[in-house]
DOGUBA-625044 format. One line per 10 residues: for each residue y, z, x negated of N, C-alpha, C. Coordinates in steps of 0.1 Angstrom, whole numbers, always signed. Each point is the difference from the previous one (the first is absolute). Layout:
BEGIN
Y:Z:X:Y:Z:X:Y:Z:X ~ ...
! end
This chain:
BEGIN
-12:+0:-8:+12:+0:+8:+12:+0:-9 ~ +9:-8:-1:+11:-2:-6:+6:+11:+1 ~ +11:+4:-12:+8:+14:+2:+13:-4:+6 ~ +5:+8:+10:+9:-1:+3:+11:-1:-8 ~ +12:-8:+3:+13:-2:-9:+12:-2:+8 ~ +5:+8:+2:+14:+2:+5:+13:-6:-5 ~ -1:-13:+5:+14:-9:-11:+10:-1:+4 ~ +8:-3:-7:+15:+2:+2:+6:-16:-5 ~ +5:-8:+9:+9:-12:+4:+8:-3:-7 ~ +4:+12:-5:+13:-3:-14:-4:+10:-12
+7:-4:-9:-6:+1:-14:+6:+14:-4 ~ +2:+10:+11:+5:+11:-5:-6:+9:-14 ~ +8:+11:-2:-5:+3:-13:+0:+15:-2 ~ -6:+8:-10:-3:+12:-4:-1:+0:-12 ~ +6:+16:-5:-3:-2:-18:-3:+12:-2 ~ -9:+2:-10:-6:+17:-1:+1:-4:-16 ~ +9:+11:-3:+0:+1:-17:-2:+17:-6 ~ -12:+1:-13:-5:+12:-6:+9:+0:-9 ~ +7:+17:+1:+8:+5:-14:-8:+10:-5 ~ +3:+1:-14:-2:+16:-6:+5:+9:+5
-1:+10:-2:+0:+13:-1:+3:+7:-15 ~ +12:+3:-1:+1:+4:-17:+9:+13:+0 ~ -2:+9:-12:+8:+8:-4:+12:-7:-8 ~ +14:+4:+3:+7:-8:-8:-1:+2:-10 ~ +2:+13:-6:+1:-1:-15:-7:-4:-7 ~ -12:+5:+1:-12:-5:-6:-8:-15:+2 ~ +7:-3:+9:-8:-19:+8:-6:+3:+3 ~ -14:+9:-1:-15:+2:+0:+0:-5:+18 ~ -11:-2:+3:-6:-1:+15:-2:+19:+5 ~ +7:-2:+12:-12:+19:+4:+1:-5:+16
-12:+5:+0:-5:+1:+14:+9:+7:+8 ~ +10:-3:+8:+8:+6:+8:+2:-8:+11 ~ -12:-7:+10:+0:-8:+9:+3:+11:+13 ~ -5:+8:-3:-7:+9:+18:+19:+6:-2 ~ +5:+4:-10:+12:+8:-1:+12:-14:+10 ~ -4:-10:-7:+10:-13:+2:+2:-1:+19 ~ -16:-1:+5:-4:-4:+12:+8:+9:+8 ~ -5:+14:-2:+7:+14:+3:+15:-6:+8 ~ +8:+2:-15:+14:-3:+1:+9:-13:+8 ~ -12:-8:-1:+4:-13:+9:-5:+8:+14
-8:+4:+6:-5:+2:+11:+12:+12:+8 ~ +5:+13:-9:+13:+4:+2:+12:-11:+6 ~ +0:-6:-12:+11:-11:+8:+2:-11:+2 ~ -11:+6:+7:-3:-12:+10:+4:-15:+0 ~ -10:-6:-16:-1:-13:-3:-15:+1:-1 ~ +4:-18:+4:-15:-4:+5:-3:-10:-9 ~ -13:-5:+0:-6:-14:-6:+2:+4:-14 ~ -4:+17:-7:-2:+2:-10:-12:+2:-2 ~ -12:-3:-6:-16:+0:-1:-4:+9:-9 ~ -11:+2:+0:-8:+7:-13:-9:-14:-9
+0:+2:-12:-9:-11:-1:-17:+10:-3 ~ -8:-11:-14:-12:+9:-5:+2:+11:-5 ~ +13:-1:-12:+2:+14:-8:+14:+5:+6 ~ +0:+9:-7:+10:+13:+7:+15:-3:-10 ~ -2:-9:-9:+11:-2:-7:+6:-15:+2 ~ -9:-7:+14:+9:-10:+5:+3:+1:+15 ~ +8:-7:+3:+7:+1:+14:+4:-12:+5 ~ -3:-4:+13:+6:-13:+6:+12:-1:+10 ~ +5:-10:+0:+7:-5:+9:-1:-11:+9 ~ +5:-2:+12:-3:-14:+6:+9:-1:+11
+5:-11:+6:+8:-2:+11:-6:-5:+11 ~ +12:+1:+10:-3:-6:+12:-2:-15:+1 ~ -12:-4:+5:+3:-11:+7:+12:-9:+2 ~ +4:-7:-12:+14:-7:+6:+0:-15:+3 ~ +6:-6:-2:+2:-14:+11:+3:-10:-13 ~ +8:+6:-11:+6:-10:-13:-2:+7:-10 ~ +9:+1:-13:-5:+0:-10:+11:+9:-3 ~ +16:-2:+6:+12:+9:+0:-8:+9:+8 ~ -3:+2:+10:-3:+12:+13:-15:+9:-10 ~ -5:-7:-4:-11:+6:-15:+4:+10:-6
+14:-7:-7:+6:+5:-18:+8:+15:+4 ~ +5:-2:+17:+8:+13:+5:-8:+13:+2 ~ -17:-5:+3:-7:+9:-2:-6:+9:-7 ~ -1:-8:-10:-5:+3:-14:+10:+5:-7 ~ +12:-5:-1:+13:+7:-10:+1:+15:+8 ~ +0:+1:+17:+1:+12:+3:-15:+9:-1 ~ -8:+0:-1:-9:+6:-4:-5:+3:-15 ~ +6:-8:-8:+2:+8:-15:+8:+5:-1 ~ +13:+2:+7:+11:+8:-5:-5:+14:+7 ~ -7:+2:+7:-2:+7:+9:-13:+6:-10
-7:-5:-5:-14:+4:-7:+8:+7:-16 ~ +15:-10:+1:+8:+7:-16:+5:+14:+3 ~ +4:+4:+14:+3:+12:+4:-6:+9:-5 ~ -14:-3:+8:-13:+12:-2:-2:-1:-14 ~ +0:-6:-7:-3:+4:-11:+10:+4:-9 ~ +12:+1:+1:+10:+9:-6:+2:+14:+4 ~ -4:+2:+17:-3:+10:+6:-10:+6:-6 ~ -15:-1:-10:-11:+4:-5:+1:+2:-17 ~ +17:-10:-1:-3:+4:-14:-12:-12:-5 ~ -3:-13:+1:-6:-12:+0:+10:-12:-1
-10:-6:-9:+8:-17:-1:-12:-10:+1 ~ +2:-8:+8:-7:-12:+3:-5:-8:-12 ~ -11:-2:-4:-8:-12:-7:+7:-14:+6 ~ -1:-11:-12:+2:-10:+6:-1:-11:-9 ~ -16:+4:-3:-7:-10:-7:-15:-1:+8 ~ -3:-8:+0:-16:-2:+9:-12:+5:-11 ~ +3:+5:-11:-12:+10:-6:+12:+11:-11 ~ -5:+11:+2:+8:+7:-8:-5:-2:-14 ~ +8:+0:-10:-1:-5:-11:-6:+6:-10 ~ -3:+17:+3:-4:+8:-11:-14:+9:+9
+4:+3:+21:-11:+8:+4:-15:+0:-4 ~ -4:+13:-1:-15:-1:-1:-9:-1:+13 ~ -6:-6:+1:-11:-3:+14:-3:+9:+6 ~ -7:+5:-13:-13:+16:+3:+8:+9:+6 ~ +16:+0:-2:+4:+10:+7:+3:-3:+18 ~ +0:-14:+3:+4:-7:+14:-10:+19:+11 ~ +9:+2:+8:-4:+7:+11:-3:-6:+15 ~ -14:-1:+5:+1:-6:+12:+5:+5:+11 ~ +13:-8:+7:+6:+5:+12:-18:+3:+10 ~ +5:+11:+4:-14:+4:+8:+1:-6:+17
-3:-10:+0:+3:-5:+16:-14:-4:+2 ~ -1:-6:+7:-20:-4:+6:-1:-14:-7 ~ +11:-10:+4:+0:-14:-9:-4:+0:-20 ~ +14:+9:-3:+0:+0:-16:-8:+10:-3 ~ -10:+9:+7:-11:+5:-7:-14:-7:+3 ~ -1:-8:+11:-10:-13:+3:+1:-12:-15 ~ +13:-2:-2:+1:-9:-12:-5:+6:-10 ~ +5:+9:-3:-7:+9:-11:-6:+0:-1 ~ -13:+6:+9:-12:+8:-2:-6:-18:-3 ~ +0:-10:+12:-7:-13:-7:+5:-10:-9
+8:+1:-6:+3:-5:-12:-3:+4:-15 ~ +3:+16:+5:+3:+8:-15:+11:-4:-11 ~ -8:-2:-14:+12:-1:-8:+11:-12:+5 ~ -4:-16:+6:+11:-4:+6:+5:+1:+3 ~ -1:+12:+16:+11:+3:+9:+8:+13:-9 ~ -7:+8:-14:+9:+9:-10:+13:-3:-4 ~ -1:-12:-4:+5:-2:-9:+13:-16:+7 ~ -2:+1:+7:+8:-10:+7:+12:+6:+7 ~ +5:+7:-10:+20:-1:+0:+6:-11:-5 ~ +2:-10:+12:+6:-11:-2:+9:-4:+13
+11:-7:-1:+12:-2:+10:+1:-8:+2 ~ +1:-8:+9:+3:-11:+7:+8:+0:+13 ~ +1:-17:+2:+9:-2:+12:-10:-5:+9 ~ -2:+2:+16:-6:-10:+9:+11:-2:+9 ~ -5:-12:+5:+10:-10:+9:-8:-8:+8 ~ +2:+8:+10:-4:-6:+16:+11:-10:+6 ~ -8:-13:+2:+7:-9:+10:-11:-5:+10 ~ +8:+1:+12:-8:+1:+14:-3:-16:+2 ~ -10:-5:+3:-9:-7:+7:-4:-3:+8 ~ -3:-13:+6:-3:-3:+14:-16:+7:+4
-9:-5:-11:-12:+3:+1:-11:+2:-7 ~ -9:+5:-1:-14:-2:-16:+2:-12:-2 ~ +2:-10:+5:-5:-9:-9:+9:-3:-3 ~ +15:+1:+2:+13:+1:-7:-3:+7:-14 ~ -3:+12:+2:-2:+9:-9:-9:-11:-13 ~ -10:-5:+5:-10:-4:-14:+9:-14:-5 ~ +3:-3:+9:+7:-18:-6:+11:+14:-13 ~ +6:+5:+6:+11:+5:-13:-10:+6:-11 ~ -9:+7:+3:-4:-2:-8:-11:-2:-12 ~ -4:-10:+6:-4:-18:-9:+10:-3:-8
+15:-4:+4:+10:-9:-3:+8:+6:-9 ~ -5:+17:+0:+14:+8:-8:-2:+1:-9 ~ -18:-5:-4:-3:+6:-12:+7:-8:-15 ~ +3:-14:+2:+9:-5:-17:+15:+10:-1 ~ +0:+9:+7:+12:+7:+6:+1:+13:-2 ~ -10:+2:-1:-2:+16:-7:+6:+1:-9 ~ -3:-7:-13:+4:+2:-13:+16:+0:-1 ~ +5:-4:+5:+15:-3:+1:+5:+21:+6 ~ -5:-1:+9:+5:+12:+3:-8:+15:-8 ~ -8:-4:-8:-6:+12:-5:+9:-2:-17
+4:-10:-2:+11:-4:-9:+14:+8:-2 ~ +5:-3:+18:+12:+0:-3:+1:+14:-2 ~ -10:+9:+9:-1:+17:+4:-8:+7:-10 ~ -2:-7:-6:-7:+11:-16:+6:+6:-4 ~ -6:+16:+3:+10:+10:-7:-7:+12:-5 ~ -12:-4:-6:-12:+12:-5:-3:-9:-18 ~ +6:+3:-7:-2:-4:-13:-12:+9:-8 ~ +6:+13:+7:-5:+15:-6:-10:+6:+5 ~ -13:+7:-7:-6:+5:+6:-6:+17:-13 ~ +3:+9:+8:-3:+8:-8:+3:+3:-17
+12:-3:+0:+5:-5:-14:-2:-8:-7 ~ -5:-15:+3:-3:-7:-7:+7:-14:+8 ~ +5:-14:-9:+4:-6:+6:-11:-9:-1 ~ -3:-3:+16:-14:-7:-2:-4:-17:+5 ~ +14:-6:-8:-2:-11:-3:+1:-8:+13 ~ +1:+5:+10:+1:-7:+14:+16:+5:+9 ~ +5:-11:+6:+11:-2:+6:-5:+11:+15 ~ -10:-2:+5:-2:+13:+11:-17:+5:-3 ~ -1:+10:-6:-14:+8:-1:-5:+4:+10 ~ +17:+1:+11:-7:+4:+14:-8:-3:+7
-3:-16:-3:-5:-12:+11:-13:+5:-4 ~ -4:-1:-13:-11:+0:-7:-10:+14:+3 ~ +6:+13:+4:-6:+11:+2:+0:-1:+18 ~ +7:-12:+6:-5:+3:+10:-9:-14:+3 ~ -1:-8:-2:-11:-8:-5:-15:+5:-2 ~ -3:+14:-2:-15:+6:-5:-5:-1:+13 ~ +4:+9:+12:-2:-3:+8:-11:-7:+2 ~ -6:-1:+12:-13:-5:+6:+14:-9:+13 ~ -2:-9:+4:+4:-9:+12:+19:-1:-7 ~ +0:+1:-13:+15:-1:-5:+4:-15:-6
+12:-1:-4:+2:-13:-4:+6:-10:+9 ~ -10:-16:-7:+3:-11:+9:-8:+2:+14 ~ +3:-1:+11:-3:-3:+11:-13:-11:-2 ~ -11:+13:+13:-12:-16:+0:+8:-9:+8 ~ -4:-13:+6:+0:-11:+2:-6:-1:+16 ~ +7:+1:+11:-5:+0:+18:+5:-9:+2 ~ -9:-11:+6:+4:-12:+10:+9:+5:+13 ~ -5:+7:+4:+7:+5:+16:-4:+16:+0 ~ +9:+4:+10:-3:+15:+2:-12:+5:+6 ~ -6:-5:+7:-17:-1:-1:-2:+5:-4
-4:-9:-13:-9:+3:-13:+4:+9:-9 ~ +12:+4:+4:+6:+16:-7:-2:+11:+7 ~ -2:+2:+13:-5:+5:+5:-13:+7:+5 ~ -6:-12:-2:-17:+1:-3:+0:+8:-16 ~ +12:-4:-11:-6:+7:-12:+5:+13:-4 ~ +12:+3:+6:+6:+17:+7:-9:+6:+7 ~ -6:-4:+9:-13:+10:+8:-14:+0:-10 ~ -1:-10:-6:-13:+0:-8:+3:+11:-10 ~ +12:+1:-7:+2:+13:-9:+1:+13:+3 ~ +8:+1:+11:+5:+11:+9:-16:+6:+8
-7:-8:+8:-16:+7:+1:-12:+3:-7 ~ +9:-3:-12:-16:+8:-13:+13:+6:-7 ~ +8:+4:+2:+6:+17:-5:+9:-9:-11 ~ -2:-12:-3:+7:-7:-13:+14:+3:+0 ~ +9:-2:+14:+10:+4:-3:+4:+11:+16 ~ +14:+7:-1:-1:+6:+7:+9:-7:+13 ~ +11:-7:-8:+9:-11:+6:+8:-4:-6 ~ +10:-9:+6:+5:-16:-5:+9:+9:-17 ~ +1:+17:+6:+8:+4:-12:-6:-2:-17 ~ -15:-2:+6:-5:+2:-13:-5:-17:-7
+8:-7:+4:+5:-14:-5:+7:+1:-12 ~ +4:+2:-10:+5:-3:-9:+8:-12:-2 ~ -5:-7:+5:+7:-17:-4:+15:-1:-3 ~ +3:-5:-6:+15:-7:-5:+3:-5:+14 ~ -3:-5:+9:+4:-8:+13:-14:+10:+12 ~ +9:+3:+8:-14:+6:+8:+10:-1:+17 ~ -13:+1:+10:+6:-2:+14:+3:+18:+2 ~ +7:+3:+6:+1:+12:+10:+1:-5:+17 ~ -11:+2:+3:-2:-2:+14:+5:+9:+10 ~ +5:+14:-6:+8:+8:+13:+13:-1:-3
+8:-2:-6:+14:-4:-4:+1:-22:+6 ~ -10:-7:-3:+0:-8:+6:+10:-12:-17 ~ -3:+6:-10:+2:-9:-14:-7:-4:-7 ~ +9:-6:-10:-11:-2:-13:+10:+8:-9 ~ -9:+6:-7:+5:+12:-11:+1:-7:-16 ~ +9:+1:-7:+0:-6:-11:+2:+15:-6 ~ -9:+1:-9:-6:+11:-10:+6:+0:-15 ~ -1:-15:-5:+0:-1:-12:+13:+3:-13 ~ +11:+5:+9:+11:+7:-7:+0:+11:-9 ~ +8:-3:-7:+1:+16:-10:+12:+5:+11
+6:+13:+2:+8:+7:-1:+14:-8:-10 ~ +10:-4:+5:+8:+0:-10:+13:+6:+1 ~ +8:+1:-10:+13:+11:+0:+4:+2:+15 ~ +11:-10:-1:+12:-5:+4:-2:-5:+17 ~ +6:+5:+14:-1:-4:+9:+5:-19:+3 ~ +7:-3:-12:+3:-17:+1:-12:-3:-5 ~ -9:+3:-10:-18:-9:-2:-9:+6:+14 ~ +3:+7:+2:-8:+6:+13:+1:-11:+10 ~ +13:+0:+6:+5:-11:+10:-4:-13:-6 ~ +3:-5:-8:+1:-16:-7:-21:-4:+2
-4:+13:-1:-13:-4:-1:-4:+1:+12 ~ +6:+9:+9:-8:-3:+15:+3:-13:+9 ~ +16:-1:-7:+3:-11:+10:-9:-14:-9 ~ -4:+2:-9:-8:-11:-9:-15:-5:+11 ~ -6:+17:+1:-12:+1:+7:+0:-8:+12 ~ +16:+7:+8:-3:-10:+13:+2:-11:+5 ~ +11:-6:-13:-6:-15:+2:-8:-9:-5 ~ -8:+6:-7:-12:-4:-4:-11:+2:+13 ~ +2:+6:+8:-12:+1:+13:+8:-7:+8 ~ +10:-2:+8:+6:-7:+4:-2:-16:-8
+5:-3:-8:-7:-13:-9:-12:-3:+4 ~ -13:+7:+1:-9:-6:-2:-7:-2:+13 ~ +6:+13:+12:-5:-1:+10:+7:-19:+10 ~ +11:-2:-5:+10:-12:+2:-13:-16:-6 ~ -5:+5:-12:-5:-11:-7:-15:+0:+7 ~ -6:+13:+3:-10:+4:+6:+0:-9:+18 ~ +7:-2:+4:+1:-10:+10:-3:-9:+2 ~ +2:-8:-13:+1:-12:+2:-6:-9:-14 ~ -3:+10:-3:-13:-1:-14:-11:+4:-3 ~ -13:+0:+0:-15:+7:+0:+1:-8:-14
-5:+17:-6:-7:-3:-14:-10:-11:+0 ~ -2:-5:-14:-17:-5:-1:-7:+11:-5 ~ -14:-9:-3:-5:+8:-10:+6:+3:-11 ~ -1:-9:-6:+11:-3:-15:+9:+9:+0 ~ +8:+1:+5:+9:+10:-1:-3:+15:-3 ~ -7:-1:+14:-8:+15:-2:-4:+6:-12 ~ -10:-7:-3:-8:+3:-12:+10:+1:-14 ~ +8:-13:+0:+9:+3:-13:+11:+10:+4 ~ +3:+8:+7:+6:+9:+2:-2:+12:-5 ~ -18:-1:+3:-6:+15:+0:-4:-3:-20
-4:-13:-4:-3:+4:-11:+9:+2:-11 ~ +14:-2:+3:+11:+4:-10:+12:+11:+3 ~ -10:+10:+10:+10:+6:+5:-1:+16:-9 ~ -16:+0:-5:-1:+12:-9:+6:+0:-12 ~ +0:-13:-11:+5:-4:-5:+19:+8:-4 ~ +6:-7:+15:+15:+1:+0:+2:+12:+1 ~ -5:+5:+9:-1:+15:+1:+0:+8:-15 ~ -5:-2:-5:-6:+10:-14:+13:-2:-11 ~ +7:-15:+4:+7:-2:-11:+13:+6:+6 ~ +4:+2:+11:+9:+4:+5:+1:+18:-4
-19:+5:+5:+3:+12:-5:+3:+3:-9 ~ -5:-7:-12:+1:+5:-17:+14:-6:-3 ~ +11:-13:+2:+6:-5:-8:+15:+0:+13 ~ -2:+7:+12:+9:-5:+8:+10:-13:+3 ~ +14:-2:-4:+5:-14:+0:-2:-8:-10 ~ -4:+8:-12:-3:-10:-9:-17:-4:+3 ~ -7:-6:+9:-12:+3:-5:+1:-14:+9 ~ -11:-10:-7:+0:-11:+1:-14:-1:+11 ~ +3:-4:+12:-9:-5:+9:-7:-10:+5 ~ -15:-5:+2:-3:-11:+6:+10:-8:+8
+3:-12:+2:+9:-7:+13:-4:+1:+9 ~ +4:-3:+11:-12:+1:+16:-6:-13:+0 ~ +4:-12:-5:-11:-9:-2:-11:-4:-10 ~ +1:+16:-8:-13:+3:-9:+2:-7:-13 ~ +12:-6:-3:-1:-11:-8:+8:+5:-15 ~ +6:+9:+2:+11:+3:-13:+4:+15:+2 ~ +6:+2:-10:+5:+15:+1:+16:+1:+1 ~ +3:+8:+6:+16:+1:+1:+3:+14:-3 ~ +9:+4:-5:+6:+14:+2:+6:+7:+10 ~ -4:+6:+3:+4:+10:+18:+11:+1:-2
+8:+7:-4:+14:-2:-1:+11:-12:+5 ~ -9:-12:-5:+6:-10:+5:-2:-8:+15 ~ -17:+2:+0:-6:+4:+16:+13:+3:+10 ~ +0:+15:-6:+2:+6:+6:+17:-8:+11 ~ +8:-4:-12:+10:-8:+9:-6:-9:+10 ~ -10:-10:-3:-5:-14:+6:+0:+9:+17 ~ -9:+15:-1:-2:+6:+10:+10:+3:+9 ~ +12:+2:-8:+12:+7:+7:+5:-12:+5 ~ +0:-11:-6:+7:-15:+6:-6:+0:+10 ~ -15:+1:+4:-11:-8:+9:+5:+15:+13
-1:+6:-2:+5:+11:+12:+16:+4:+3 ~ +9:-8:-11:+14:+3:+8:+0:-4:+11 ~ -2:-8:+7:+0:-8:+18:-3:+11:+7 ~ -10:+8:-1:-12:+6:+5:+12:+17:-1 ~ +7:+4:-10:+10:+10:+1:+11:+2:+6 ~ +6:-19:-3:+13:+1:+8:-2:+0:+17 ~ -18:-2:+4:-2:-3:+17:+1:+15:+2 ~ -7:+7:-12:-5:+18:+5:+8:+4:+3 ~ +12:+0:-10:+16:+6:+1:-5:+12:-15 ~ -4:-2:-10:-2:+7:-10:-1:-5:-12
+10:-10:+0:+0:-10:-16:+9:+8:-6 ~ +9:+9:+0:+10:+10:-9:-8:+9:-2 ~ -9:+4:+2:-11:+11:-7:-11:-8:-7 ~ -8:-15:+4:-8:-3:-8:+5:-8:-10 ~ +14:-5:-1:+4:-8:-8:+1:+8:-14 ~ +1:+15:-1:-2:+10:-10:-10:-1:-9 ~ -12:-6:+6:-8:-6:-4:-2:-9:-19 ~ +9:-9:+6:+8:-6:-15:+3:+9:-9 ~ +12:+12:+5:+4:+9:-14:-9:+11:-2 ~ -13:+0:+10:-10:+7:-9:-10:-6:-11
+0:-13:+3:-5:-9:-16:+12:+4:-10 ~ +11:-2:+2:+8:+3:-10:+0:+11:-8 ~ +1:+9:+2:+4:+17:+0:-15:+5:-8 ~ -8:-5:+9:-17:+7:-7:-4:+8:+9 ~ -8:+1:+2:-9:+12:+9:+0:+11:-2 ~ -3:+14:+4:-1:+11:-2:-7:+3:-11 ~ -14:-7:-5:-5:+5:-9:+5:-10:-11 ~ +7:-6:+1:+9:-7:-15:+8:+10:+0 ~ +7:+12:+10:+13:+2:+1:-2:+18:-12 ~ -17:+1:+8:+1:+11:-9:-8:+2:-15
-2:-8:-3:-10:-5:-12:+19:-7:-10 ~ +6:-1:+7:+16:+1:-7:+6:+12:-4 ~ -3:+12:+12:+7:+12:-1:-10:+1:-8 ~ -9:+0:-6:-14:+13:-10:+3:-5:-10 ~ +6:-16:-1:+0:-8:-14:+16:+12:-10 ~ +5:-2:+12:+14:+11:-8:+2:+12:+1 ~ -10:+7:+11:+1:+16:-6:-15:+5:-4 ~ -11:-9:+0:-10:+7:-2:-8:+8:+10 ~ +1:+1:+12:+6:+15:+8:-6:-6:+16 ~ -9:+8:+2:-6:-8:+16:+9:+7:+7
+4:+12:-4:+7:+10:+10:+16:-10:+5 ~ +2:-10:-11:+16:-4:+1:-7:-10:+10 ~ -13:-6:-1:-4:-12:+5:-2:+4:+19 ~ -2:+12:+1:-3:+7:+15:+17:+1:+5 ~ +10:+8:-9:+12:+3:+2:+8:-12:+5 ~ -6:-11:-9:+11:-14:+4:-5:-12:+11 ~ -15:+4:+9:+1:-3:+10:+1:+7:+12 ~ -1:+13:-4:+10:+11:+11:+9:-10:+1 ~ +11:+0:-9:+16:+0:+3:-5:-17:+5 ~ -4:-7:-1:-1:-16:+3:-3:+5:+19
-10:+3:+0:+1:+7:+18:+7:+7:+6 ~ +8:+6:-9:+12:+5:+6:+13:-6:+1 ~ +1:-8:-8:+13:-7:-5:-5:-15:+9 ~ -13:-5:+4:+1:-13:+3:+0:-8:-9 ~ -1:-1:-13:+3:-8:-8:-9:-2:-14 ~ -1:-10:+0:-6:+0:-18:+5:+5:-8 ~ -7:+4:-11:+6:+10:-10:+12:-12:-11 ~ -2:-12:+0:+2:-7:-5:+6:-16:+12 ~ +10:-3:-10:+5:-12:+12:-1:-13:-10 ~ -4:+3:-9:+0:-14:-12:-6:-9:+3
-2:-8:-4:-10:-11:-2:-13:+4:-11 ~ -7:+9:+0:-9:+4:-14:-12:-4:+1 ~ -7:-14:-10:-8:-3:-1:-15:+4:-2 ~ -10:-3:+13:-11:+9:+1:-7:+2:-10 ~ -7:+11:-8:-6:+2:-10:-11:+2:+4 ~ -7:-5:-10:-21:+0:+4:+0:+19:-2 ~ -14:+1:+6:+0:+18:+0:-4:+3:-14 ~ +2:+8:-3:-3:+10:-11:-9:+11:+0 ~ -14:+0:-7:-9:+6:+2:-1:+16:-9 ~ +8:+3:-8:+3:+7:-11:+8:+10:+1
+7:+9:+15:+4:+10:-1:-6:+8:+9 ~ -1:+11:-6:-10:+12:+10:+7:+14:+0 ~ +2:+6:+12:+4:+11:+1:-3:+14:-14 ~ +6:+5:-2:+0:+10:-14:-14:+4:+7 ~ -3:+5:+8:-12:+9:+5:-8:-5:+5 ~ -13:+2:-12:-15:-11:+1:-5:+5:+15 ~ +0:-12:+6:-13:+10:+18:-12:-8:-4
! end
C-alpha cells in the first residue's frame, strides 16, 4: 500500500539549522542543551529543538510562502536563541564540526528517538556531532518528490561546495572541505539517494524495511535528498551549517529553484535510460571531490565527457536558474550566490584564521562574530587555497 503523502501546490519552504553549544572563554562544546530548552520554554520561544547530544541545539521556522517570509524567521529565531545564550553565559558554534571537541565526551540528549539512535548505531550515532542545514520545499506529490530527486543529484555537489564548513575535526585539519558529509555518510540508508521509478516502488521499499525492524521511519533515511511524507516535501540534507544568515538564504533560495526547475522540466521531459544511469554513475565521483576539494575540486561534466571545476559550474548553474529566481521573487538572495565563489566558503574562511593565529579558539571566535555580524570575516577577493593536512591542535586526542 503506497505511503501516504500530503503535498503542497506550491513550493513553500522550511529551514532547520544545528548550532553548538559553547563556553565562551574556553570554545570547548558543554552539554548545556536541557538548560538552553528550559530558558527558551520560560520565554516563551518556540521551534527551539534538542538535537542527539546535549551540546547541540536546533532551530527551524515556520512554514513560509518565499524566501524573504523564510529569512524573517530564521533571523528572528537566532537572535532570540542569541538572547538565551547570553542569558546562560553561552555563545553559539558556528562551524558544522567543532574543530578541537572530543567525541567520547558527546552526552546523549535522553529522549526516546536520540536514545533509539544510539543504542542501534553505537559508536556512529557517538560520535556524530555534526551541523547542518535542512531545507524543506513543498511538493505536489511522491512522485514529485523522486523526479527531484533523480535530477538533483549533478546538484549536490555544488551545494555541499558552496556550504562546506567542517575542515576540522578533533584537532586535526583533515584534508576535506566538509568532514561533515563524510561522518554522516557512515550511516546505513546515508548518502546518494537510491534510484524509484514512481512512489509505488518507494513505497513498497519503505514498508519492506519498516516491517523487519530495518528502519523505524522515513527519519531514519539518511540520504542527501530524502521525501518527508508528513510535512508533504523533499528535504535537502546535504548542507554544512554555514556562518552568515546571507549563505544561509543564498543557499535556500538556490535549493528552491532547483525543485521548482526540475519539477517545470519534469513536465515536459521523461528521463531516458541513459541519462539515468549516467547520472547515478558520476554522481559518487562528484560528490567525493566536492567533499574533499570544495570549489576548487574538479568534477565529472553531466555529459560524462570532461571535467570542469565546480566553481565555475557553479555560475553556468546560477545562469540556468536566474529565470526560475526572478519568477520565485528570490533572485536578491540567490544571486549572493556569485559572491560566495568569490569570498571562499566557511572552511576556506577558517583554515585562513588558523593560517595567522595558529588558534582553533580564534577559528570558533571569528565565526561567532561572522553569525553575529552577518558577514564574512573577510570581503576580499582571496584566492582559494588547497587544504593543508599539517596542523594539529597542541593536545594529542
Amino acid at each position: 500500500m503506497p505511503v501516504l503523502f500530503e503535498g503542497s501546490q506550491e513550493p513553500t519552504l522550511g529551514v532547520e539549522v544545528e548550532f553548538q553549544i559553547l563556553d565562551p572563554k574556553s570554545c570547548t562544546a558543554v552539554s548545556k542543551a536541557k538548560q538552553v530548552l528550559e530558558r527558551c520554554r520560560q520565554r516563551q520561544i518556540g521551534r527551539v529543538k534538542a538535537e542527539i547530544h546535549q551540546s547541540m541545539i536546533e532551530v527551524d521556522t515556520e512554514i513560509s510562502q518565499n524566501v524573504k517570509e523564510c529569512r524573517r524567521h530564521l533571523e528572528q529565531r537566532i537572535q532570540q536563541l542569541q538572547g538565551v545564550f547570553n542569558e546562560l553565559n553561552l555563545m553559539i558554534g558556528a562551524t558544522a564540526t567543532h574543530p578541537f571537541h572530543r567525541w567520547v565526551d558527546n552526552e546523549v540528549f535522553p529522549n526516546k528517538r536520540y536514545l533509539y539512535v544510539s543504542e542501534k548505531f553505537q559508536w556512529l550515532a557517538k560520535r556524530v556531532t555534526v551541523y547542518g542545514m535542512h531545507v524543506h520545499v513543498g511538493v505536489p506529490s511522491g512522485d514529485a518528490v523522486l523526479a527531484v530527486m533523480n535530477k538533483s543529484l549533478p546538484y549536490l555537489p555544488h551545494l555541499l561546495a558552496l556550504s562546506s564548513n567542517s575542515p576540522y575535526w578533533q584537532g586535526i585539519d583533515t584534508g576535506m572541505s566538509s568532514c561533515r558529509i563524510g561522518i554522516m555518510d557512515s550511516f546505513p540508508y546515508a548518502g546518494i539517494p537510491c534510484r524509484f521509478d514512481s512512489w509505488e516502488e518507494f513505497s513498497l521499499y519503505y514498508n519492506t524495511l519498516k516491517e523487519t525492524g530495518a528502519v523505524e521511519s522515513m527519519k531514519d533515511f539518511y540520504w542527501h535528498v530524502r521525501p518527508n511524507a508528513e510535512f508533504g516535501t523533499v528535504e535537502f540534507r546535504i548542507c554544512d551549517m554555514v556562518p552568515t544568515l546571507k549563505e544561509t538564504m543564498a543557499l535556500v533560495a538556490f535549493i528552491q529553484n532547483l525543485v521548482v526547475w526540475i519539477l517545470d522540466d519534469s513536465a515536459f521531459h521523461e528521463d531516458t535510460v541513459d541519462e539515468n544511469r549516467l547520472r547515478h554513475w558520476i554522481a559518487p565521483e562528484n560528490h567525493w571531490m566536492a567533499e574533499r576539494d570544495g570549489l576548487n575540486a574538479m568534477i565529472i561534466s553531466p555529459d560524462g565527457r570532461t571535467r570542469v571545476r565546480l566553481a565555475d559550474d557553479i555560475f553556468r548553474v546560477v545562469k540556468l536558474l536566474t529565470p526560475i529566481a526572478k519568477r520565485m521573487g528570490n533572485y536578491d538572495e540567490f544571486i549572493y550566490i556569485r559572491e560566495m565563489v568569490r569570498i571562499g566558503t566557511g572552511s576556506d574562511r577558517q583554515r585562513r584564521v588558523y593560517q595567522e593565529t595558529e588558534s582553533f579558539e580564534q577559528v570558533i571566535k571569528a565565526m561567532n562574530a561572522e553569525l553575529l555580524e552577518d558577514a564574512p570575516i573577510t570581503s576580499k577577493s582571496t584566492p582559494i587555497s588547497s587544504a593543508s593536512t599539517d596542523q594539529s591542535h597542541p593536545e594529542p586526542f
